[in-house]
C-alpha positions as CSV (number, residue, x, y, z in Angstrom):
1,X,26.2,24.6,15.0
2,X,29.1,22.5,13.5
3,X,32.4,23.7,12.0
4,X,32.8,26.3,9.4
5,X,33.1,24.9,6.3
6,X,35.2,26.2,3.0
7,X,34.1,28.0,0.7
8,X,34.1,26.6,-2.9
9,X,35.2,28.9,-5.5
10,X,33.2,26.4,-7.9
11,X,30.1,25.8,-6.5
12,X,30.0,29.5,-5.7
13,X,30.8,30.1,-9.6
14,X,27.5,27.7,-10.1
15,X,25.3,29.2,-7.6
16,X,26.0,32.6,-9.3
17,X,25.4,31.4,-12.8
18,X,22.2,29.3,-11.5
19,X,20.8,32.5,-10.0
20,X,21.5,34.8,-12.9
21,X,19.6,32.6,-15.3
22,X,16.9,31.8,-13.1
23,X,16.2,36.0,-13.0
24,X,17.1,36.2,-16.6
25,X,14.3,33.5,-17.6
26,X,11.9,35.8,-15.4
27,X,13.0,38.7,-17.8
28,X,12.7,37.4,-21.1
29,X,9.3,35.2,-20.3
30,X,8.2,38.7,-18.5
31,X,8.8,40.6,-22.0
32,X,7.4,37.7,-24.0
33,X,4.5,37.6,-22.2
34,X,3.5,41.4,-21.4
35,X,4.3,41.4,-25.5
36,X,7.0,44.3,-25.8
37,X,8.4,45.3,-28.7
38,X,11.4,43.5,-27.1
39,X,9.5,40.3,-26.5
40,X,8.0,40.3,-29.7
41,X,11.9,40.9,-31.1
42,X,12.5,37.8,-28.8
43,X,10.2,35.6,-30.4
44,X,10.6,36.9,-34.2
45,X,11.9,33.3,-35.1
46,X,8.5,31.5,-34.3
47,X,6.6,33.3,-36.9
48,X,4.2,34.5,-34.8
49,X,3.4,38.4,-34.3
50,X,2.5,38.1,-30.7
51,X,3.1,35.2,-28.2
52,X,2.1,37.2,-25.0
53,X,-0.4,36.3,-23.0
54,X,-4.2,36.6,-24.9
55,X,-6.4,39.5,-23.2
56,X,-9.7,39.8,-22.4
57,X,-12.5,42.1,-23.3
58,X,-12.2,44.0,-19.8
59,X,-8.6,45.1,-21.1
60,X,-8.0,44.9,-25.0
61,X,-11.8,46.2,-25.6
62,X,-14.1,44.9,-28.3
63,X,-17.5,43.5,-28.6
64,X,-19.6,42.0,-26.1
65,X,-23.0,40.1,-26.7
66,X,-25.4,37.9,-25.2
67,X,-27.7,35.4,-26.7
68,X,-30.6,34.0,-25.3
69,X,-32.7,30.9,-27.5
70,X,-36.4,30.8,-28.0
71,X,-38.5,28.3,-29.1
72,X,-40.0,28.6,-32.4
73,X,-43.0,26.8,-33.7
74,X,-43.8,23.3,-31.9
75,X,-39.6,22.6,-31.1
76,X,-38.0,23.1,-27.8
77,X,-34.9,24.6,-26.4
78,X,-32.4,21.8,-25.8
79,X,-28.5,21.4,-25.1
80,X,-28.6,20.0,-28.9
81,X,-29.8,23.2,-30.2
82,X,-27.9,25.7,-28.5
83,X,-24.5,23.7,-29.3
84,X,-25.7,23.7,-33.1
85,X,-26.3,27.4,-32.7
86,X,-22.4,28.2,-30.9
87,X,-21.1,25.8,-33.9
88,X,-22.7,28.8,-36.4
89,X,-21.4,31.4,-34.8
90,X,-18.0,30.2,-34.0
91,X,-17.5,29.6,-37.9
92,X,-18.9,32.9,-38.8
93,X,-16.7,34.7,-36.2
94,X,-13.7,33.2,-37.4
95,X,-14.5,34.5,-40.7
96,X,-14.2,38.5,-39.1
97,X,-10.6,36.9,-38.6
98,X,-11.2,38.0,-34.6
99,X,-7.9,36.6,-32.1
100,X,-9.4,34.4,-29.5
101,X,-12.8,35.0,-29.8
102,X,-14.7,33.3,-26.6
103,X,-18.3,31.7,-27.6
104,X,-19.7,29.7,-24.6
105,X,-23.5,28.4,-23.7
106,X,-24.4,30.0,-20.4
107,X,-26.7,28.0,-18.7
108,X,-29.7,26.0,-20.4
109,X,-30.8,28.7,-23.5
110,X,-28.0,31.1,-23.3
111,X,-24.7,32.3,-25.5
112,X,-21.6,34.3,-24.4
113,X,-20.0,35.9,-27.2
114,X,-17.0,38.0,-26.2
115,X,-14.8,39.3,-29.5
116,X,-11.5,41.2,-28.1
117,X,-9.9,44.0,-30.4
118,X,-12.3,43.9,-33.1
119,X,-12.3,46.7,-35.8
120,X,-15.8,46.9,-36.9
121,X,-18.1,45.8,-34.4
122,X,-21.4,47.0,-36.4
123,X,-20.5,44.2,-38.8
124,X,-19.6,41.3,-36.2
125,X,-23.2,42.2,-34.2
126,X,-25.1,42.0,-37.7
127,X,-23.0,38.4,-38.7
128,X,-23.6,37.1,-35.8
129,X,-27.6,37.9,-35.8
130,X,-27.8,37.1,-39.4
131,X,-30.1,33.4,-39.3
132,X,-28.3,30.0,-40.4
133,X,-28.7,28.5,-43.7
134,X,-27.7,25.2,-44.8
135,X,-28.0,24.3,-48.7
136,X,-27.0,21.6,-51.0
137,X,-25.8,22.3,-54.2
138,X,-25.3,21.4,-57.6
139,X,-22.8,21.2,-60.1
140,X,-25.0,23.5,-62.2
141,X,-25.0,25.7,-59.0
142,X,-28.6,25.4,-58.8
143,X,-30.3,24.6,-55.2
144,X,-31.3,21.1,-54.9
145,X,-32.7,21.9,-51.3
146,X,-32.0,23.1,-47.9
147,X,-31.3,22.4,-44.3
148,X,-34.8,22.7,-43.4
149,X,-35.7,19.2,-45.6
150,X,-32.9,17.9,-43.3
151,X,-34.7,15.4,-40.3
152,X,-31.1,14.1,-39.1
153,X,-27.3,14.6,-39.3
154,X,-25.3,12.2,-37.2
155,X,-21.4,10.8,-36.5
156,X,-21.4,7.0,-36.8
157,X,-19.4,3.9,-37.2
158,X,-19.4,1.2,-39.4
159,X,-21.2,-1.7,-37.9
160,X,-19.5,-4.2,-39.6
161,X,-16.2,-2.9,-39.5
162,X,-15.6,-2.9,-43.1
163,X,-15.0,0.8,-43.2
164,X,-12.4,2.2,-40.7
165,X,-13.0,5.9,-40.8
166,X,-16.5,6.7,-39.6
167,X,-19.1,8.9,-41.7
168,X,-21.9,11.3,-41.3
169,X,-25.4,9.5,-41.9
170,X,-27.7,12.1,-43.5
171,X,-31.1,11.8,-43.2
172,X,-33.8,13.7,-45.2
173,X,-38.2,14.7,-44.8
174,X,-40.4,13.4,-48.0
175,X,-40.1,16.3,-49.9
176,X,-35.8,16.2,-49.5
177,X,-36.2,12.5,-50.3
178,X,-38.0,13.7,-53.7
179,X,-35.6,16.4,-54.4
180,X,-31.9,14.9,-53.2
181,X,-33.4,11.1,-55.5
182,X,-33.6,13.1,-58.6
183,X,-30.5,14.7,-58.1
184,X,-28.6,11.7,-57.1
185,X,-29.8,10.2,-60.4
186,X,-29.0,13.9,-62.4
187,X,-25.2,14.2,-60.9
188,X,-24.5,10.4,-60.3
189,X,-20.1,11.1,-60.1
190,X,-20.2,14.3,-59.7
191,X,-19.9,16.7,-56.6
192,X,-22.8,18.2,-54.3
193,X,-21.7,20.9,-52.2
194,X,-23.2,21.5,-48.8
195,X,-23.0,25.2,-48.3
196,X,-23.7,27.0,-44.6
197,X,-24.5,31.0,-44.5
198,X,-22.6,30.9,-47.8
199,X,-19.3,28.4,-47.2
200,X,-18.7,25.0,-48.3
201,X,-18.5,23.0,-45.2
202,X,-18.7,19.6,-47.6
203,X,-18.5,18.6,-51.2
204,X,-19.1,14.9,-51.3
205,X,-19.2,12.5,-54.9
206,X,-22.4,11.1,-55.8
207,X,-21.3,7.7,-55.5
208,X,-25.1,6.0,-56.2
209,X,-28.5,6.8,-56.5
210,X,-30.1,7.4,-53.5
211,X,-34.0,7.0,-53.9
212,X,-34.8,6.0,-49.7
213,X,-33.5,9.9,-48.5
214,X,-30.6,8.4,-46.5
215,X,-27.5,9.3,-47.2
216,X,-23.4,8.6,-45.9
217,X,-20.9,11.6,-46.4
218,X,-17.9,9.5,-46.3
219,X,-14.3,10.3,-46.6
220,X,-11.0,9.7,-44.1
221,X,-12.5,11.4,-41.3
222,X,-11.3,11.1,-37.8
223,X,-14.7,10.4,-35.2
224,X,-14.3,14.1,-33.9
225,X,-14.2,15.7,-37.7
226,X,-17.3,13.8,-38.7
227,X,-18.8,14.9,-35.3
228,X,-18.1,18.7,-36.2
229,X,-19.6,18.1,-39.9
230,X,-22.7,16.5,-38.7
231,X,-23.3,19.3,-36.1
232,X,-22.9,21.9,-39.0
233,X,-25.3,20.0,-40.6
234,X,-28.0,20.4,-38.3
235,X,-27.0,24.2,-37.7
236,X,-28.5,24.6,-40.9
237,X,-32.0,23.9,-39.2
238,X,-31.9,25.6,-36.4
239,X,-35.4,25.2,-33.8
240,X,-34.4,28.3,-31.9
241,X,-34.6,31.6,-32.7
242,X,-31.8,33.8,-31.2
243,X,-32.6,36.9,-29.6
244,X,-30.1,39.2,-28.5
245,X,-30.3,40.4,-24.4
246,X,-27.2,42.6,-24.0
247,X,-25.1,44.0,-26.5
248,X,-22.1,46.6,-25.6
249,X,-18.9,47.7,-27.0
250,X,-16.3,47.7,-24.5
251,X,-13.5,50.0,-24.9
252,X,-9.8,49.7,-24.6
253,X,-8.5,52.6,-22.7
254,X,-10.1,52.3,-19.2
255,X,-8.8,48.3,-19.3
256,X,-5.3,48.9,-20.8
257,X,-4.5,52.3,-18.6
258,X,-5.9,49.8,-15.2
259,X,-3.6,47.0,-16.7
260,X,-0.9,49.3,-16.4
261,X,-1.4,50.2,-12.5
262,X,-2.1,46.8,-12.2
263,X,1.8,45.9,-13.0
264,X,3.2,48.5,-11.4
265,X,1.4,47.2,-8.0
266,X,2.7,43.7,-8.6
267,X,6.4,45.0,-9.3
268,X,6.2,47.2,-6.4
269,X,4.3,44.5,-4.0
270,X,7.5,42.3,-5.3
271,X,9.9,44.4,-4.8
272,X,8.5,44.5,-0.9
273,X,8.3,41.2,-0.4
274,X,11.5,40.7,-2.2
275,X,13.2,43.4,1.0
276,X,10.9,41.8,3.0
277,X,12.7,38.3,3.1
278,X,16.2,39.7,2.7
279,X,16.0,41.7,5.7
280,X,13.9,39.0,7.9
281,X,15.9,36.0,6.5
282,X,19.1,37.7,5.2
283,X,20.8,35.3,2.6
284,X,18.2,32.6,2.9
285,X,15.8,35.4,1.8
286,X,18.1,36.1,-1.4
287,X,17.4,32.8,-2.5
288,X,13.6,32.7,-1.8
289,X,13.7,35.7,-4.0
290,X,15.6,34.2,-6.7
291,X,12.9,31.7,-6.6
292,X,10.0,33.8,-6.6
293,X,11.5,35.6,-10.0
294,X,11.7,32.3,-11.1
295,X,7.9,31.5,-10.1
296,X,6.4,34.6,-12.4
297,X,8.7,32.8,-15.4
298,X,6.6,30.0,-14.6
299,X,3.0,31.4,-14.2
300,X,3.3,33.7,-16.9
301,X,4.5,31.3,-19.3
302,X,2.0,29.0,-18.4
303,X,-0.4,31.9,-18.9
304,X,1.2,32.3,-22.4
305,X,1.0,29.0,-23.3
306,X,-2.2,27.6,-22.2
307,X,-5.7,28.4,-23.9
308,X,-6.6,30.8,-21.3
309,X,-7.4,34.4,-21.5
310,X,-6.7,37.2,-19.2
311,X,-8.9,39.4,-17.8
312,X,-8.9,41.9,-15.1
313,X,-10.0,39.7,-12.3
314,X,-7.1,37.5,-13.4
315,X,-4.6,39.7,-12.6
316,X,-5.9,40.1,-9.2
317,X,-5.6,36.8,-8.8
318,X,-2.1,37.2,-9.9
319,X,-1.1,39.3,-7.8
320,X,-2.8,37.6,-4.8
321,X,-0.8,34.5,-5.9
322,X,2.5,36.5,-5.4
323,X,1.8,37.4,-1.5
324,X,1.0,33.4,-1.2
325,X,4.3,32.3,-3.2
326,X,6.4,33.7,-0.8
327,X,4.3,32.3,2.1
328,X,5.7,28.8,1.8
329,X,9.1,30.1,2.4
330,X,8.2,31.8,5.5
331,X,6.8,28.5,6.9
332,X,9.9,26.6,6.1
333,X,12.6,29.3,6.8
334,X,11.1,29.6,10.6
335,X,11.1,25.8,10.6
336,X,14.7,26.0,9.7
337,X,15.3,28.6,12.8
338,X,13.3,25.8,15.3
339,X,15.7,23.4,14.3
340,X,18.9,25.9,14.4
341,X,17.6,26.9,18.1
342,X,17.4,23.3,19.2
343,X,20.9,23.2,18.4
344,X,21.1,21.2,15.0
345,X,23.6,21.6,12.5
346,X,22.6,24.1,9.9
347,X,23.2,20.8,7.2
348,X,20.4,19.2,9.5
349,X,18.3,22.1,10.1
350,X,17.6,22.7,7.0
351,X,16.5,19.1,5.5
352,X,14.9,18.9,9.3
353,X,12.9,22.4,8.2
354,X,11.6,21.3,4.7
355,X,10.4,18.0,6.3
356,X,8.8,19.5,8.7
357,X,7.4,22.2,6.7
358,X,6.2,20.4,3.7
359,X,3.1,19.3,5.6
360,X,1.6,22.2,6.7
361,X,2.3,24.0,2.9
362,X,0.9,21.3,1.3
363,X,-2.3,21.1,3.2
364,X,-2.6,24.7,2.6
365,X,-2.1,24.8,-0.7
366,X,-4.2,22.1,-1.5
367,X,-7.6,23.7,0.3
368,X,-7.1,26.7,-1.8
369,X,-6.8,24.3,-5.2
370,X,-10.1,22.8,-4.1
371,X,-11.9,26.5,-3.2
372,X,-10.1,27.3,-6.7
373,X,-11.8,24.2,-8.5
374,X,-14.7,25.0,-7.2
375,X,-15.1,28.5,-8.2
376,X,-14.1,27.7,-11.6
377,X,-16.5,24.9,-11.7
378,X,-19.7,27.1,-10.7
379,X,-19.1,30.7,-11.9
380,X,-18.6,31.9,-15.4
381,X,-16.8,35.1,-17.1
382,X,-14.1,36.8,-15.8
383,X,-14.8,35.2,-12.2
384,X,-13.0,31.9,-14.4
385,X,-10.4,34.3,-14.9
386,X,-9.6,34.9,-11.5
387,X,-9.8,31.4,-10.4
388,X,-7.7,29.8,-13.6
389,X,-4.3,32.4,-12.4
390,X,-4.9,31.9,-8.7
391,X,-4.8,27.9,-9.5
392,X,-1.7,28.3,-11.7
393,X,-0.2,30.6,-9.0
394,X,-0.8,28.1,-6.1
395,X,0.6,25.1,-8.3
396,X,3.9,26.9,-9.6
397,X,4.5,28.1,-5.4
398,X,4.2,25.2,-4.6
399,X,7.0,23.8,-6.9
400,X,9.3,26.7,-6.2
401,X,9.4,26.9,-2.6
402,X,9.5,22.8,-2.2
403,X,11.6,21.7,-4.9
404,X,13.7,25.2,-6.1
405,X,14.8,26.5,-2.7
406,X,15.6,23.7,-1.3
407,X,18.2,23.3,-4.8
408,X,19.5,26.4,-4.1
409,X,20.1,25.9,-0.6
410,X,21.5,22.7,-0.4
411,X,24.4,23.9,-3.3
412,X,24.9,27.4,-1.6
413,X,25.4,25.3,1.7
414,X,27.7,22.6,-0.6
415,X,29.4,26.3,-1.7
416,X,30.2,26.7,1.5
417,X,28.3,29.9,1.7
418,X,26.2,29.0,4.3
419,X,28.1,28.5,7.6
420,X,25.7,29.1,10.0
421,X,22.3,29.7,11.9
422,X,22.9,33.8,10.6
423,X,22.0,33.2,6.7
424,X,18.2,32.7,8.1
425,X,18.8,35.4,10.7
426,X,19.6,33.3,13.8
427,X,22.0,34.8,16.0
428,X,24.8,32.4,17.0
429,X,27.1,32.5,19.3
């Protein structure tokens, strides 16, 4: 097995100090993210009240509704329409001041409205029903005319390039050409606001006369903000009619008290696997563990920082992911006892371990990310949920175990603190 080496007061110093702030980041991000009064103390100097991790309906309760367009008059249901319908409703939702609202087209005629923690859900049901109107209007505050003389609202570039920043091109039925010429000529210099369910969305200069009912709402808009306008625009004259399927108010307690067992199972399922490895793979085991507290740091923090949202199902997947963080570790740690059998050097056996290992984890690994992908890609809901923290979990194990313990075991061997085959529970002679 080679001979003993000394042990190094300083590298041991390092290891220590390595280890202690790899299980202190696991503490604070832990606090952060489960948003304690502690975390939020933690993060007092960003500003914001609460950095945690945003929560679903299933376990901050709220309202939840479902949308379903139908055609009205001689018009048709198409993608077009049901984005210009979401675009309405996202802009009156934010007005209720609602964190993280979710507003997503389900299918071909459908809309997902999910509004966590919501104080008065009466009002958000009877907002969100309430029918879009778009109008343009004067300086004198009169109505010059509405979204239903509007025939097309559209992002474009100049052709010739003499204008950089790109504009919305309005254009407008015979009766809006009628009305908007005689204004153009009434308020030549002056504003015309564009108002939608009440709210200026626009309040372009009359620049010309414009007699032909085409119009240019210019200004130094990037492609993507003229793109949002111009789909406002068209909200206004909506060819669907929006009837409501399901509406329900979900409550909090049922979601925040299963929350609560939900954590305690995931600290107790780690503290098993945590005396699981320690007794299996003794001081090698220590370190996997270090770098499994180090794992949650990463998950949850990615789960704090990312636009994701987490429901029930999620934290299933979460603590699903745990069980597989640790599995990588097993793979390479009884690689690492092949190669200490066959009578390598424990220097050797444990580079010849993580070689030999890295194969088999990353195949692994890599057919759950596809099965993960491909969940995400065909279900919808909290399902997502599920398959967003599994993917993060699978991703941030596979860092941990390849790149993390390997750190730590190549500087406690440098430490001199592993001296043989026994710190992954061979016996030696």
């Amino acid at each position: 097995m080679g001979l003993k080496r000394k042990v190094k007061p300083g590298l041991v110093i390092s290891f220590v100090i390595v280890c202690l702030l790899l299980a202190g980041s696991a503490f604070v991000v832990t606090q952060i993210a489960l948003g304690t009064e502690l975390g939020r103390k933690m993060t007092a100097w960003t500003g914001k009240e609460n950095m945690g991790i945003k929560r679903g309906l299933d376990i901050a309760g709220g309202l939840y509704v479902l949308l379903e367009a139908v055609e009205t008059g001689e018009a048709e249901v198409d993608a077009d329409a049901i984005e210009r319908a979401a675009a309405v409703i996202r802009m009156r939702v934010d007005e209720l001041g609602v964190a993280e609202p979710v507003i997503v087209t389900q299918g071909s005629k459908r809309i997902r409205i999910e509004l966590p923690d919501i104080e008065n859900p009466e009002e958000a049901r009877e907002i969100i029903g309430r029918t879009a109107r778009l109008s343009f209007i004067g300086p004198d505050a009169k109505e010059i005319l509405t979204g239903a003389n509007l025939v097309r609202a559209q992002a474009m570039r100049d052709p010739s390039g003499r204008d950089p920043y790109p504009f919305v091109s309005l254009e407008f039925d015979d009766e809006g050409t009628r009305k908007f010429a005689e204004a153009t000529g009434k308020f030549l210099g002056q504003p015309i606001a564009i108002l939608l369910d009440d709210e200026v969305i626009s309040a372009p200069v009359v620049q010309s006369v414009i007699t032909d009912g085409k119009a240019r709402i210019t200004g130094q808009f990037t492609f993507e903000e003229a793109a949002k306008l111009a789909l406002l625009l068209r909200s206004g004259s909506l060819p669907v009619e929006l009837r409501e399927l399901e509406s329900r108010l979900v409550g909090p307690t049922l979601g925040q008290e299963t929350m609560k067992i939900s954590i305690y199972a995931g600290a107790a399922g780690l503290a098993a696997v945590l005396l699981f490895m320690i007794l299996f793979y003794r001081f090698a085991g220590f370190i996997s563990g270090v770098a499994l507290l180090f794992y949650l740091t990463l998950v949850l923090g990615a789960l704090t920082l990312l636009p994701t949202t987490l429901t029930l199902p999620g934290i299933a997947g979460l603590i699903l992911s745990i069980g597989m963080a640790v599995d990588a570790n097993v793979i390479i740690f009884e690689r690492i006892k092949d190669e200490l059998r066959a009578g390598r050097t424990v220097r050797s056996a444990m580079e010849g371990g993580f070689r030999h290992a890295f194969r088999t984890i990353l195949d692994s690994n890599v057919t759950t990310i596809i099965a993960t992908v491909v969940l995400f890609a065909l279900a919808s809901g909290p399902v997502r949920g599920f398959a967003v923290t599994l993917f993060i979990g699978v991703i941030c194990s596979m860092f941990t175990a390849i790149t993390l313990t390997r750190g730590l075991m190549r500087l406690a061997y440098r430490a001199g603190l592993m001296q043989s085959g026994r710190y992954v529970g061979v016996k030696t002679a």
